[in-house]
Backbone bond lengths (Angstrom), bond angles and torsions (degrees), N, CA, C in turn:
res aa  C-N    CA-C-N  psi(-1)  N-CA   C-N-CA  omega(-1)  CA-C   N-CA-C  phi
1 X - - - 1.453 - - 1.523 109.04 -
2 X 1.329 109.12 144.53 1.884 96.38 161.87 1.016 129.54 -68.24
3 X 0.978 106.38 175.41 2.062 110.89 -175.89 1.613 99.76 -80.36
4 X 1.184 122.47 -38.85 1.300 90.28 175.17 1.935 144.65 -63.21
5 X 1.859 82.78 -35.57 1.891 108.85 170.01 1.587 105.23 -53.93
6 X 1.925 116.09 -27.59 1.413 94.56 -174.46 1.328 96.04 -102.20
7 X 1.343 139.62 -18.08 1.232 112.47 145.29 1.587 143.95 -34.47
8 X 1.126 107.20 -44.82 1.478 118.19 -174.35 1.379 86.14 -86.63
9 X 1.146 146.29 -45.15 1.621 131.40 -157.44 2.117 101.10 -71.02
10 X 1.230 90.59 -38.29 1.661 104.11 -176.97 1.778 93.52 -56.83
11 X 0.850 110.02 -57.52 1.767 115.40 -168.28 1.835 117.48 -62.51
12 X 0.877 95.17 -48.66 1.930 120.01 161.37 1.373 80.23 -44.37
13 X 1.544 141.55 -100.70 1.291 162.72 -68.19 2.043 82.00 -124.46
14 X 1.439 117.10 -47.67 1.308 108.75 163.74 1.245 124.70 -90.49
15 X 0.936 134.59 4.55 1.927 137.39 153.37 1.699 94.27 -87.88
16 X 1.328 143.14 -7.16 1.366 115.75 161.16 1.505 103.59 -123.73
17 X 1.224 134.66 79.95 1.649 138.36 -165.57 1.778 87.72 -61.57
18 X 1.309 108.06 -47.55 1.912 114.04 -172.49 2.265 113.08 -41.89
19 X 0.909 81.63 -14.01 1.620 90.20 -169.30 2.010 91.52 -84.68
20 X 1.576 79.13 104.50 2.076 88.75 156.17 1.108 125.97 -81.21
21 X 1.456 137.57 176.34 1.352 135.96 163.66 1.282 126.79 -24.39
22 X 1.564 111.35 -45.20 1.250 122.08 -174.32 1.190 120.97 -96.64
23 X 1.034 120.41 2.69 1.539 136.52 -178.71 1.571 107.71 -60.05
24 X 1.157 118.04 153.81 1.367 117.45 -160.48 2.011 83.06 -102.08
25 X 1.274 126.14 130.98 1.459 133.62 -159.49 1.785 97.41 -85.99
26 X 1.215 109.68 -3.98 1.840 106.25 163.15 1.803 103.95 -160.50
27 X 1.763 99.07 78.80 1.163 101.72 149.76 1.474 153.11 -45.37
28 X 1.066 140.97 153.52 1.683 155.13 -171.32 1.593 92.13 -90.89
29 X 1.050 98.02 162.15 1.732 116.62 -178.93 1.855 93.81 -52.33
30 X 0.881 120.10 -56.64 1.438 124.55 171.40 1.942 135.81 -67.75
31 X 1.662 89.26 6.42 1.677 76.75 158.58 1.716 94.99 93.62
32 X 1.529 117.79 -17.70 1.328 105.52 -162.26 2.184 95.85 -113.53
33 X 1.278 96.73 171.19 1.449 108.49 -174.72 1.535 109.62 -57.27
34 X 1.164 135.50 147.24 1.507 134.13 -169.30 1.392 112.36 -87.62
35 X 0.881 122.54 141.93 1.707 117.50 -175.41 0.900 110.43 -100.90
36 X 1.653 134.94 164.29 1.219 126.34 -176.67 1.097 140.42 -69.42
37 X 1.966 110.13 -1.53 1.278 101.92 168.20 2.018 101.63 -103.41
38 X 0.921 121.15 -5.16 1.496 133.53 170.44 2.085 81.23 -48.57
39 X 1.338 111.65 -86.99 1.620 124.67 171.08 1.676 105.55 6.33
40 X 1.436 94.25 -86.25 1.452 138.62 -151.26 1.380 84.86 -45.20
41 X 1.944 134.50 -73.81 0.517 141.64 149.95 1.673 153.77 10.33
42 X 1.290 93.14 -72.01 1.795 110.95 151.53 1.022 115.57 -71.73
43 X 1.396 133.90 -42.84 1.443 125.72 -167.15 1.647 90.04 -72.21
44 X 1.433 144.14 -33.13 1.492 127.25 170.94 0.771 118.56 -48.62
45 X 1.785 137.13 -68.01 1.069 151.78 149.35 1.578 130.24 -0.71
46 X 1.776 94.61 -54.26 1.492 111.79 173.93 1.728 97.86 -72.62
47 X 1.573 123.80 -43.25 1.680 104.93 -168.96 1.191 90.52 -106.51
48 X 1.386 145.99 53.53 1.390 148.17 102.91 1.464 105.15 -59.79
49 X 1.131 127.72 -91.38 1.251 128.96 -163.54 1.642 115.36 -47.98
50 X 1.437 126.12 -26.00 0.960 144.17 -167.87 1.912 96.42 -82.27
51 X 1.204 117.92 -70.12 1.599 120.68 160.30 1.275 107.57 -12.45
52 X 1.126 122.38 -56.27 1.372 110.61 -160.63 1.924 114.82 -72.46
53 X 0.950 111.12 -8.61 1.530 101.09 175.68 2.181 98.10 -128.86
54 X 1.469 95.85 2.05 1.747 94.65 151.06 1.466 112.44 -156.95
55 X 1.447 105.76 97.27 1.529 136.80 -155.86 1.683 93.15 -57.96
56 X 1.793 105.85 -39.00 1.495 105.41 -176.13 1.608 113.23 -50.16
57 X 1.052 137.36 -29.93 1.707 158.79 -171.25 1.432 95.83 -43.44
58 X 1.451 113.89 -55.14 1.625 123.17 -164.10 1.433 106.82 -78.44
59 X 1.098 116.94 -19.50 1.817 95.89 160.31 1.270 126.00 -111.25
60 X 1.473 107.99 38.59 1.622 104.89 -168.57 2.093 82.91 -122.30
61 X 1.344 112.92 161.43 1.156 116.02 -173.53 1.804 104.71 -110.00
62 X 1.312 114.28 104.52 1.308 119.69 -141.74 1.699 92.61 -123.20
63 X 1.353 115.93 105.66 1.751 118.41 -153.65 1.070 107.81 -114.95
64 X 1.288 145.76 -166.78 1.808 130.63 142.26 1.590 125.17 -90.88
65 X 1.562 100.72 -14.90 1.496 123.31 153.87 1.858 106.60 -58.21
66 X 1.000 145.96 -62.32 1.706 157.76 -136.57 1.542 67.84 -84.00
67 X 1.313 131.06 -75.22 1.730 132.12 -144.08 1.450 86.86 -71.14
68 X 1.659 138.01 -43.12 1.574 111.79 -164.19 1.363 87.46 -75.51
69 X 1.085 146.00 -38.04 1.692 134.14 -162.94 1.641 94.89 -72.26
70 X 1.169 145.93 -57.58 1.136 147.90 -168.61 1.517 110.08 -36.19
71 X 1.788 92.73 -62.00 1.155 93.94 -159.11 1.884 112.52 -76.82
72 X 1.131 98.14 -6.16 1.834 104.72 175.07 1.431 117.11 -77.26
73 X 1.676 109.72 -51.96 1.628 94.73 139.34 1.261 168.66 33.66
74 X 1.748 82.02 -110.89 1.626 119.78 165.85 2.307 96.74 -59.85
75 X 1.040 104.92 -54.31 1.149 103.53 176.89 1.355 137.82 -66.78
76 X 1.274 106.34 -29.15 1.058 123.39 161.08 1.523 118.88 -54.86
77 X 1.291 127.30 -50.80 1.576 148.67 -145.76 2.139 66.89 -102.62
78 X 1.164 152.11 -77.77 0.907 116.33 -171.67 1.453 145.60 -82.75
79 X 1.758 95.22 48.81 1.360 95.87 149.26 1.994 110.18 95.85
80 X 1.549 91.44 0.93 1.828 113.11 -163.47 2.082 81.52 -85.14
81 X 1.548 98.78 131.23 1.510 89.80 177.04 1.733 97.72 -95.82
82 X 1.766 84.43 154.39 1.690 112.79 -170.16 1.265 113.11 -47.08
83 X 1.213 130.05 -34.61 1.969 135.05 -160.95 1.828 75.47 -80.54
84 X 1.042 138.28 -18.20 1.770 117.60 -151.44 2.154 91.09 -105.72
85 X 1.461 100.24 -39.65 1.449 87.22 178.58 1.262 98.50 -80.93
86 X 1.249 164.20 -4.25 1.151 168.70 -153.87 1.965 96.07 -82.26
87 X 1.417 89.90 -60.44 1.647 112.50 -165.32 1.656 100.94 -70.11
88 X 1.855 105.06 -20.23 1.491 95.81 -176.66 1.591 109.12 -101.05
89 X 0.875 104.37 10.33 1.564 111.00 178.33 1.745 118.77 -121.52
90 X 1.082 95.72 1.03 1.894 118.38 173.42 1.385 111.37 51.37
91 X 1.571 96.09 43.49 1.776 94.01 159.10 1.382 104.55 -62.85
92 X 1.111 106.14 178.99 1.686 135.70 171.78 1.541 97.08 -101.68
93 X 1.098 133.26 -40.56 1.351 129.06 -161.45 1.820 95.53 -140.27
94 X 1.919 94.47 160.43 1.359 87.53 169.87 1.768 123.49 -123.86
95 X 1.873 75.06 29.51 1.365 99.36 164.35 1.753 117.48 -80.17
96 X 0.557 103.48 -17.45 2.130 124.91 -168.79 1.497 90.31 -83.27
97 X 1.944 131.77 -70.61 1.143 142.02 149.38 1.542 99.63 -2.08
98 X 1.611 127.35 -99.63 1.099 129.25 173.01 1.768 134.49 -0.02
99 X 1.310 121.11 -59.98 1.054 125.30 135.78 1.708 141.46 15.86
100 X 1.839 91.78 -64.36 1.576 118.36 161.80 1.074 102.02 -15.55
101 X 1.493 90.48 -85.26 1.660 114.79 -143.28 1.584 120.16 -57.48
């Protein structure tokens, strides 16, 4: 991870002391793991509010699919080998991974 994600994850992680091991690390109003349209959802919300001070935002198609591909990518291009994003993106194979490129 970068230093900044474990920064921010460390800080998240002490503004909710209540979160155990098993705790799902971005709960639903109810305590339980977010589903993918829970996701889908916020991330609008977030590039709604975000639009407004970069107007460009609103015509770009901004998914939670675009950010997991982005960010594999981004990882990829630095140098992160394929079998490891493979495992972070929960293929079954890292033949599927392959694809990417």
């Amino acid at each position: 991870m970068w230093r900044s994600t474990v920064r921010t994850l460390r800080a998240w992680l002490r503004q909710n002391p209540q979160f155990e091991a098993e705790s799902p690390l971005l709960p639903n109003q109810h305590g339980h793991a977010m589903t993918r349209t829970n996701v889908a959802l916020r991330l609008a919300l977030a590039v709604q509010a975000a639009t407004r001070s970069h107007p460009d935002l609103g015509k770009r198609q901004i998914l939670p699919h675009v950010i997991r591909h982005t960010t594999a990518m981004h990882l990829l291009q630095a140098g992160v080998d394929i079998s490891v994003i493979a495992l972070w993106l929960g293929h079954e194979s890292p033949v599927t991974t392959h694809r990417m490129r």
